[in-house]
N, C-alpha and C positions, 0 to 999 in steps of 0.2 A: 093688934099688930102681931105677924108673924116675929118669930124667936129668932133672933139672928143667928148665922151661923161662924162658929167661930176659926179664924184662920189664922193660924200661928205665924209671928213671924222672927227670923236670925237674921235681922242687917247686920251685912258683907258693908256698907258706906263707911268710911273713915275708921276701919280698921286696919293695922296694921299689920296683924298675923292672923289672922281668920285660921281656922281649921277646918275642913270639912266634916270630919270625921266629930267631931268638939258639936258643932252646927245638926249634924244629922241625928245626934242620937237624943240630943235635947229636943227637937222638934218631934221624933216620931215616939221617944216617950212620953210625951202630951195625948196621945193619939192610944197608945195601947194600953191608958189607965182606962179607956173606955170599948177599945175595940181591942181584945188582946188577941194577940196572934197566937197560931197553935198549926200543930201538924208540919203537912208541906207547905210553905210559901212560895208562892209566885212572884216575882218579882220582876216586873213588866218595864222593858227599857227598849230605847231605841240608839241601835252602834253605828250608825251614819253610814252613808254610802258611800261608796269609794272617792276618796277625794275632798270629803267633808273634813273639817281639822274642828269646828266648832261644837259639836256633838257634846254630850258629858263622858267623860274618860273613864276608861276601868277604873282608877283610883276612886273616883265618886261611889261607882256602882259596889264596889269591895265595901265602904265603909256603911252601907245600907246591907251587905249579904251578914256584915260583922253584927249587927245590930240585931238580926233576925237570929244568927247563932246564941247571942248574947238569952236571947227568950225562949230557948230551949227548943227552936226548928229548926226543921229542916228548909233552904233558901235555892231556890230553882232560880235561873236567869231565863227570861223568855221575849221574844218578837215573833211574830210575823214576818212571812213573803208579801212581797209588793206586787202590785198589780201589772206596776209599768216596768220593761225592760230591764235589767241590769244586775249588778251581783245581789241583790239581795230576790233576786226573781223564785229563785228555788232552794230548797234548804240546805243542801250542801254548798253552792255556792257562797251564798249567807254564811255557813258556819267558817268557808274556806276564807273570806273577807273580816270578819268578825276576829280571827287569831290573828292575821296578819295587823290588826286594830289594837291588838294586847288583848283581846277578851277570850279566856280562854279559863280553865277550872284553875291552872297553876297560880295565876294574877288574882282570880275574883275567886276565891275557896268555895265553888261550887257549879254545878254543873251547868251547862245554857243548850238550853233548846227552843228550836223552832216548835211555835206551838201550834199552826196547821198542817205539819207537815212537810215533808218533803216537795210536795207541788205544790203546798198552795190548798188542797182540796179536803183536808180533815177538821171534818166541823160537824155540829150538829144545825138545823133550824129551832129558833124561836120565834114562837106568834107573839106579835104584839098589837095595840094599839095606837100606832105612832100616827105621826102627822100624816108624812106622806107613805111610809112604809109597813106592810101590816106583819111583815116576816123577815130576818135577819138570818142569816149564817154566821154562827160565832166560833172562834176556833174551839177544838175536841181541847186544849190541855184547861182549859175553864173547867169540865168538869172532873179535873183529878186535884185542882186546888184546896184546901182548907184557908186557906186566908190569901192577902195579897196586898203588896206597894205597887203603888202605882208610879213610877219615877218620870217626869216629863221635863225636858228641856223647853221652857218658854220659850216662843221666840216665833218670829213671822211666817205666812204663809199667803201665797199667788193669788189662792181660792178659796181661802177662809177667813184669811184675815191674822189670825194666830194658831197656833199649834198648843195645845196645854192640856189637862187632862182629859176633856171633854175625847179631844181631836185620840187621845192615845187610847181609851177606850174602845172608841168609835171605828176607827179602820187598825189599832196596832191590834185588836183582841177578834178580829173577824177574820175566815177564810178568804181568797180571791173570792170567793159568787157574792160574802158579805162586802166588800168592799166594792165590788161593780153594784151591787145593787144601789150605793149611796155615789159616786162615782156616773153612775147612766143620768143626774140629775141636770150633768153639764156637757153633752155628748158635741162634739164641736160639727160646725156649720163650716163649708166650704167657701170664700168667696170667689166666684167665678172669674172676677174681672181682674184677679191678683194672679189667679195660679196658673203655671208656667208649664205641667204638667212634669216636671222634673223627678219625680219618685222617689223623694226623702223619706215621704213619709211611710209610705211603702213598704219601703226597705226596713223599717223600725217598727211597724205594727207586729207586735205578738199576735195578735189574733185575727190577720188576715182581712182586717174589717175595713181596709181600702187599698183603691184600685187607681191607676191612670184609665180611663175610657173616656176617645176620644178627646186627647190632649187634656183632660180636665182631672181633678181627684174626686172621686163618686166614695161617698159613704154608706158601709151595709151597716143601719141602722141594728139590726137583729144581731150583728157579730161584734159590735162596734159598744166599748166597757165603758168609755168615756175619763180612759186613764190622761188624753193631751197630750201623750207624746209627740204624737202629730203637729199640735198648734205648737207646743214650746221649739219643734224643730225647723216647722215649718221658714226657707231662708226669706220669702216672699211674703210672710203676714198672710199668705192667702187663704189662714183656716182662724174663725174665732169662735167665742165662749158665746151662748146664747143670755139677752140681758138679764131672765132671773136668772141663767145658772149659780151663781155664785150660790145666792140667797138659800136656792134649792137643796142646793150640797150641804149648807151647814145645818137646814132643818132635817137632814137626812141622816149627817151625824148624830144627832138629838135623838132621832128614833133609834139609831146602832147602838148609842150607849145605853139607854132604853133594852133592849134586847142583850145587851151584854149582863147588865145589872139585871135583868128578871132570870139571869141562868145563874148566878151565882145563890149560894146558900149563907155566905156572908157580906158583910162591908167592907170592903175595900179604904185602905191606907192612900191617902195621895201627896206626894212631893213632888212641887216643885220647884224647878232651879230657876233662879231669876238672873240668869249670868249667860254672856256671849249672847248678848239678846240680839241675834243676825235679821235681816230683811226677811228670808226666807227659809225655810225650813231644812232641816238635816236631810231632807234626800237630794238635795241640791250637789253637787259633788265638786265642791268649788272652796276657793274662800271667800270667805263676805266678812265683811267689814261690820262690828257693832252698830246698832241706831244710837246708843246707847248706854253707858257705864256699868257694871255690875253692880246688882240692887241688892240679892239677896234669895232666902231659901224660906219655901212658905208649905206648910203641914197643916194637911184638915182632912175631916170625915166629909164633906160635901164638894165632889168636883165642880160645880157650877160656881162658888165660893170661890174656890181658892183659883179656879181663872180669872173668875172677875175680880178680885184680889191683885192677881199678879199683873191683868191688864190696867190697872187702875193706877198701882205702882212703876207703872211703863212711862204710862200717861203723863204723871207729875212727873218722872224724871226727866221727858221731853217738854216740860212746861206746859200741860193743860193738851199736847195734841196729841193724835193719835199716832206715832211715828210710821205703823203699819199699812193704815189708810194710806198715809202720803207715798209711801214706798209703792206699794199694789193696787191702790184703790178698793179695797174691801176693811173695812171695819173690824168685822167679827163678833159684832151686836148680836146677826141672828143667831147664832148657836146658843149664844147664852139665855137670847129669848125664849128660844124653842126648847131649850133643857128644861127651863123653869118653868113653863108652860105643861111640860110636860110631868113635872115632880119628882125632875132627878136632883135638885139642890133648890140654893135660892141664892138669888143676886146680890141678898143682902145680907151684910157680916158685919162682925165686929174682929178686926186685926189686933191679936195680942203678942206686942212685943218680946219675943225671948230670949235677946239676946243681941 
């Protein structure tokens, strides 16, 4: 029988003063008696999009930069550009959204950058062997890293199912071409009999990749990234999700983490927060309402672990189901199939309480 993999855990349940800061530095010193950090750190987060309140706060992300200080490094803050429309589409805008968020060097004692760039386009390729993908765009600051946290906000997602470290590897560490390329797996279908030819979507496509012709929305397949913003705007229902997309997308993820991990020269640190656990994920610009109670903060050297850890601990908190499923109808099985499938973790752990 394979070794399980071990996943720390700090229940937040029936506490009464929790600390973050108390929580994060017991967790990821579990982690760096075995993987110590050194140099520059990267330290991988996601600042919500405009309008998100649920995201994790500078104050979380400070108490992780303090930790990093505390080991004698240097603590980089980094995201990606997005693929789909809006403040975080380009790197100034992102940086211009992210101070207005409190995230800035003065709050988190250290500096934050976009790590593909200003557009979107600074990256290198890596070849791989994935499922469905054989080559990946990762972003360029992967290779100025010496070590890295992975910090992920658990919590649901339209087209995955969940968001967690997999998912923050996968499209937060990839340029836009790396992100279309796992993204084109779900490229949306028009249906004829719905659309009104009204030009919503149109008007929202960054990349010119639809048209009204002849009262209808025609899709250019070859321009067209398979970001959704189409279908999610669409007023008519008249665009949907092809039936494996879903499935497609999260084996697609599995190969991007795949590719992220074969560019790096170390192992990566992963945290995640099992709090504000929302329907859908921080790019959403809304509030959302928990599924949920706050559960708790989970530290390990194996991303596939410590998702299925943290989805596992969702699960019992909703009594046995999957709250995600019932919200979006995606599970979020395949990613963690396909990860393990592929030999980026294992499903199976052993959760050591810390706290």
């Amino acid at each position: 029988m394979a070794k399980r993999a071990k996943v720390y855990f700090y229940d937040l349940r029936n506490k009464v003063a929790a600390r973050f800061e108390d929580a994060i530095k017991i967790l990821l010193e579990k982690l760096v008696d075995e993987e110590p950090l050194k140099g520059v750190v990267g330290i991988k987060v996601h600042m919500g999009e405009e309008g998100n309140v649920t995201h994790l706060r500078p104050e979380f992300i400070r108490c992780v930069v303090d930790f990093v200080r505390e080991c004698n490094c240097e603590p980089v803050i980094f995201d990606t550009t997005t693929l789909y429309a809006g403040a975080r589409s380009n790197g100034v805008s992102y940086l211009n959204l992210a101070a207005r968020k409190g995230f800035n060097q003065a709050t988190l004692g250290a500096p934050i950058v976009i790590g593909d760039g200003l557009k979107g386009d600074d990256g290198f390729i890596v070849k791989i062997d994935g499922i469905e993908l054989k080559e990946v765009e990762v972003a360029r600051i992967l290779r100025d890293l010496d070590s890295m946290i992975v910090v992920s906000h658990f919590k649901g997602h339209v087209t995955t199912g969940f968001g967690g470290a997999i998912k923050n590897l996968a499209m937060g560490c990839t340029t836009k071409r790396g992100k279309a390329a796992q993204h084109r797996a779900h490229m949306p279908i028009v249906i004829e009999e719905n659309c009104v030819g009204c030009g919503s979507c149109t008007q929202r496509c960054m990349y010119g990749a639809i048209k009204v012709e002849g009262g209808k929305a025609r899709i250019d397949y070859e321009k067209c990234v398979g970001c959704l913003e189409c279908y999610f705007l669409c007023p008519n229902k008249a665009l949907e999700i092809p039936s494996d997309g879903t499935d497609r997308l999260q084996i697609r993820l599995a190969d991007a983490t795949l590719a992220v991990l074969k560019s790096l020269s170390f192992k990566p640190l992963y945290l995640n927060a099992v709090v504000s656990v929302t329907p859908r994920c921080d790019c959403l610009g809304c509030v959302m309402t928990p599924l949920v109670g706050d559960i708790g903060l989970l530290s390990s050297l194996d991303p596939v672990a410590i998702d299925q850890a943290s989805l596992d601990l969702v699960k019992s908190a909703a009594r046995g189901k999957n709250p995600f499923f019932e919200a979006n109808g995606v599970s979020g099985d395949k990613q963690l199939e396909s990860s393990e499938k592929l030999g980026l973790g294992s499903r199976s752990y052993e959760l050591v309480d810390v706290g």
